[in-house]
N, C-alpha and C positions, 0 to 999 in steps of 0.2 A: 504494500500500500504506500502510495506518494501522499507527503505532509507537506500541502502548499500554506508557506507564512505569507499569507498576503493574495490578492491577486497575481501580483509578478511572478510570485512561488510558481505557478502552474504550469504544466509542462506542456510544448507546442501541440502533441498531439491530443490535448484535452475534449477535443470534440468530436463525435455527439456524446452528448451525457444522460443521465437519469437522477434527478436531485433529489436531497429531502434538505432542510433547513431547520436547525432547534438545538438545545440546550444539549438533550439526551443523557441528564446528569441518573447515573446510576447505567445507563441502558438496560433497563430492567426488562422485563420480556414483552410488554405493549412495544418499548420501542422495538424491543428487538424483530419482533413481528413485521413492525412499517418497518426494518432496515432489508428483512429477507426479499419483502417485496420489491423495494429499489432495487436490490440483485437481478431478481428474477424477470425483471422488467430489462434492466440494463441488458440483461445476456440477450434478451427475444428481439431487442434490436440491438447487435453489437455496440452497445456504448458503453462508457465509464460512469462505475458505479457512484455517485458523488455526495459525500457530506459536506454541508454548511453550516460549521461552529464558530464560537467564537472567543477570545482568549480570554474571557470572563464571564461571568452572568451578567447579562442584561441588567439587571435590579441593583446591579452594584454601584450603578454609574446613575440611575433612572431612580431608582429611591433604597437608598443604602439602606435606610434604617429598616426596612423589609425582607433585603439580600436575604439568601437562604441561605447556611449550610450547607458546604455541597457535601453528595455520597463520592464522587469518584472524581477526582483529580483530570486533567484535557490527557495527560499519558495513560492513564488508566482506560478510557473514554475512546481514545485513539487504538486499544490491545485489543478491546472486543469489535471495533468496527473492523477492523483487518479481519479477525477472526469470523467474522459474517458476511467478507468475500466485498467488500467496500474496497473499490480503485483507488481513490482518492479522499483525502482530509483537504478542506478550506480552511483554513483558521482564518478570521478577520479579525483585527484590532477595533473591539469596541467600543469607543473615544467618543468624544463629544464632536468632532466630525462626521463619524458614523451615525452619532443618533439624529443629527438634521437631515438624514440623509432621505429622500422622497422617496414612497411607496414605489413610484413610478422609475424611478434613475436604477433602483434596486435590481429590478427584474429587469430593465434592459443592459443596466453596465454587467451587472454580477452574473445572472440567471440567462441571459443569453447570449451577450457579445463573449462574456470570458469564459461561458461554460459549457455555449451549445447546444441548453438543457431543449429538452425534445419530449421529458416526462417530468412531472413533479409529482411527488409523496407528501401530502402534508397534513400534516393534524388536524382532529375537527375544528379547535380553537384556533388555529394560529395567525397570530397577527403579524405586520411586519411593518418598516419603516417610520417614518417622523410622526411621533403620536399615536404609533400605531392604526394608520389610514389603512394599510396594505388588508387586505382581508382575503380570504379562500375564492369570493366571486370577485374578487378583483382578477387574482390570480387566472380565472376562467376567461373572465373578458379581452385578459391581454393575450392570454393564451392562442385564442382563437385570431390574434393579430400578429402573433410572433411563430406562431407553429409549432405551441409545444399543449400539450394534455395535462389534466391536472386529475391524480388521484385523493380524494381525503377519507381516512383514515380515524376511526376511533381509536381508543385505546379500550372500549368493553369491549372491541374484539381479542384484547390480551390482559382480561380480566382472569382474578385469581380467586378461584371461591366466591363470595358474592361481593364485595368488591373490586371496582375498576382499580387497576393499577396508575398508581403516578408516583414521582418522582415525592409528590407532598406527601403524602400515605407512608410513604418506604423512610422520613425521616423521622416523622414522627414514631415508628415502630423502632427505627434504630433508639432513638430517644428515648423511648419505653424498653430498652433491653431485650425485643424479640428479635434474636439474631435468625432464628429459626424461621420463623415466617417471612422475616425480611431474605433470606438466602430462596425461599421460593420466588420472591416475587422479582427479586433479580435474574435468577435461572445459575446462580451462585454465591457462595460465602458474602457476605460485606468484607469487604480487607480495605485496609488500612495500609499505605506505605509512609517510611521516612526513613532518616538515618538515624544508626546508633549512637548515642550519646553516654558521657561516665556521668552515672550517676554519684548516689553516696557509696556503694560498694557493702552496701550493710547486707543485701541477697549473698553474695560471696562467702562474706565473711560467716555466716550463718550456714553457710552449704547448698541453698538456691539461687544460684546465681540470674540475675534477670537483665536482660537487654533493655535500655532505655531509650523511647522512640523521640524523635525530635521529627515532629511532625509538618508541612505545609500549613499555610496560613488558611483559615475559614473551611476546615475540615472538620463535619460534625463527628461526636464521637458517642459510642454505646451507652446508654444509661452508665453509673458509677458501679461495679459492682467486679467480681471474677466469672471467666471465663475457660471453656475450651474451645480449641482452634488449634489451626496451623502456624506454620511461620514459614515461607518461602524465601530462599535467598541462594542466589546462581542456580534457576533452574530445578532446588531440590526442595523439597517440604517433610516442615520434621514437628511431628506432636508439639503441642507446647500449651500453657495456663498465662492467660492474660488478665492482667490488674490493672484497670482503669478507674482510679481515685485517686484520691488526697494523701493517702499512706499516712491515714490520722494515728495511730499507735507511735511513730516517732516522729510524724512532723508537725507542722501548723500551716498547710500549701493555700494558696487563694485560686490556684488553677488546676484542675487534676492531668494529671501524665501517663502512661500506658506502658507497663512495661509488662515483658515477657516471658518465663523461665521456661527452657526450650528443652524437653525431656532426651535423655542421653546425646548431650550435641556440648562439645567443649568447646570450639574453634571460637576465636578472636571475634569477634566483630564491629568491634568500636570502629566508628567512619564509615562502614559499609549499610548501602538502601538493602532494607528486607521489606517484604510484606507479611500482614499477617491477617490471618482471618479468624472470623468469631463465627464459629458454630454451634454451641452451646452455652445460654447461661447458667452457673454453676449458684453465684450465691450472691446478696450484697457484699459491701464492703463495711466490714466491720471495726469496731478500735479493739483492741486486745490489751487487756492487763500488763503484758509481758510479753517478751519475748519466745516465750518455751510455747505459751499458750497458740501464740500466732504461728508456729510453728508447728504445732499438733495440726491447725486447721487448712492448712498449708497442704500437712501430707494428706491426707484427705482430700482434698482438690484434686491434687494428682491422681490418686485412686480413683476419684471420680471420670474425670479427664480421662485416663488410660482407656477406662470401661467404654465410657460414651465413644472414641475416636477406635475403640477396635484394637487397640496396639496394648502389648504383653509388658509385663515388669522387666 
């Protein structure tokens, strides 16, 4: 898959296309649904398959104090659209140049002169351009002056049990600690990626040693509580119990942090990106007396952990 920064990014032979336009934070399985069909569309008339994102949420620039929390980071975002046979990433810079930018200029600078789009995918809501004038029947009306088709798509067609899938639904369940439901409605794990950072070194020293995430900026995180999951890093994944709190038993924190103790795995990792995923919540996060205490409740987790991921002592 080609990652065009910008319109100039694109590569000469970018035409004809098949587009879809949006956020797609999480690509949960509604999106993933409208992405198969962009494929399946693209291949029946040999063109590239093309997403239209952009290097931020809309709301961040448009009204901050509303911004979401994102699930999935634009590289994360970018791994599943490859993975669903996506030609091509648009990334556009979403500037306060872009947001004057007219309904109208949209679709013919971006949607047809630089894309050659010939189909569009686009969601029942989706607005687009300065104020949000752009509408799905606009899309139609120009369509029929430019030459290209316009499909619109629900997302209750990529409904989960008796609610519609969105992107709002999936943060609020992260938010509420359902890892479980939230990995269905994504069609995988929620994970988390950043780098390892030294902590205080009190896991070690105690004999659970835990990786400390230093996470991207406006990344939502799990309800406060422990976890089982994975932990991915160069390709391999290896059991592991995730702590996302305040570490109230020896700190006083005003921000909670996530760290990780990664069952039978010694290697280094300080400086190196991992990811890691929450598959099961195991319990809150508790204050403990002591040491010894938190430590009984500790092994426990693991036991738990081991049972629920499958994997032997």
């Amino acid at each position: 898959m080609i990652i065009a920064q910008g319109l100039s990014g694109l590569p000469a032979d970018m035409k004809p296309s098949v587009a879809t336009v949006g956020v797609f934070d999480g690509v949960h399985v509604g999106h993933q649904m409208l992405l198969r069909r962009v494929v399946e569309l693209a291949r029946a008339r040999d063109a590239k398959a093309v997403v239209v994102t952009f290097d931020r949420h809309p709301l961040e620039l448009l009204n901050p104090k509303i911004a979401p929390q994102l699930i999935t980071t634009l590289r994360q975002r970018a791994s599943v659209f490859e993975e669903l046979g996506i030609d091509v990433l648009l990334v556009l810079r979403f500037d306060e140049n872009f947001r004057q930018f007219p309904a109208e200029d949209f679709i013919h600078r971006v949607l047809v002169a630089a894309l050659g789009a010939v189909h569009l995918v686009v969601g029942a809501n989706f607005r687009f351009g300065h104020g949000g004038t752009g509408t799905v029947e606009m899309l139609r009306q120009l369509g029929a002056e430019y030459g290209f088709d316009v499909d619109v798509f629900t997302l209750l067609e990529g409904s989960v049990g008796d609610d519609a899938v969105s992107s709002s639904l999936i943060r609020r369940q992260i938010a509420d600690g359902q890892v479980e439901r939230v990995a269905e409605e994504l069609g995988r794990p929620f994970r988390l990626e950043g780098h390892v950072v030294k902590g205080a070194g009190r896991g070690r020293a105690l004999g659970i040693p835990t990786a400390n995430l230093e996470l991207p900026p406006k990344m939502i995180l799990p309800k406060v509580g422990v976890y089982a999951g994975w932990m991915e890093h160069e390709g391999e994944r290896h059991p592991a119990v995730i702590n996302v709190g305040y570490n109230p038993t020896f700190e006083d924190r005003s921000t909670p942090i996530v760290e990780v103790h990664v069952l039978e795995f010694d290697a280094d990792l300080y400086g190196k990106v991992v990811g890691v995923e929450f598959t099961h919540r195991l319990r809150d996060e508790l204050k403990f007396p002591d040491a010894e205490s938190m430590m009984k409740e500790i092994r426990v987790d693991i036991a738990k952990a081991r049972e629920l991921l499958g994997v032997g002592h």
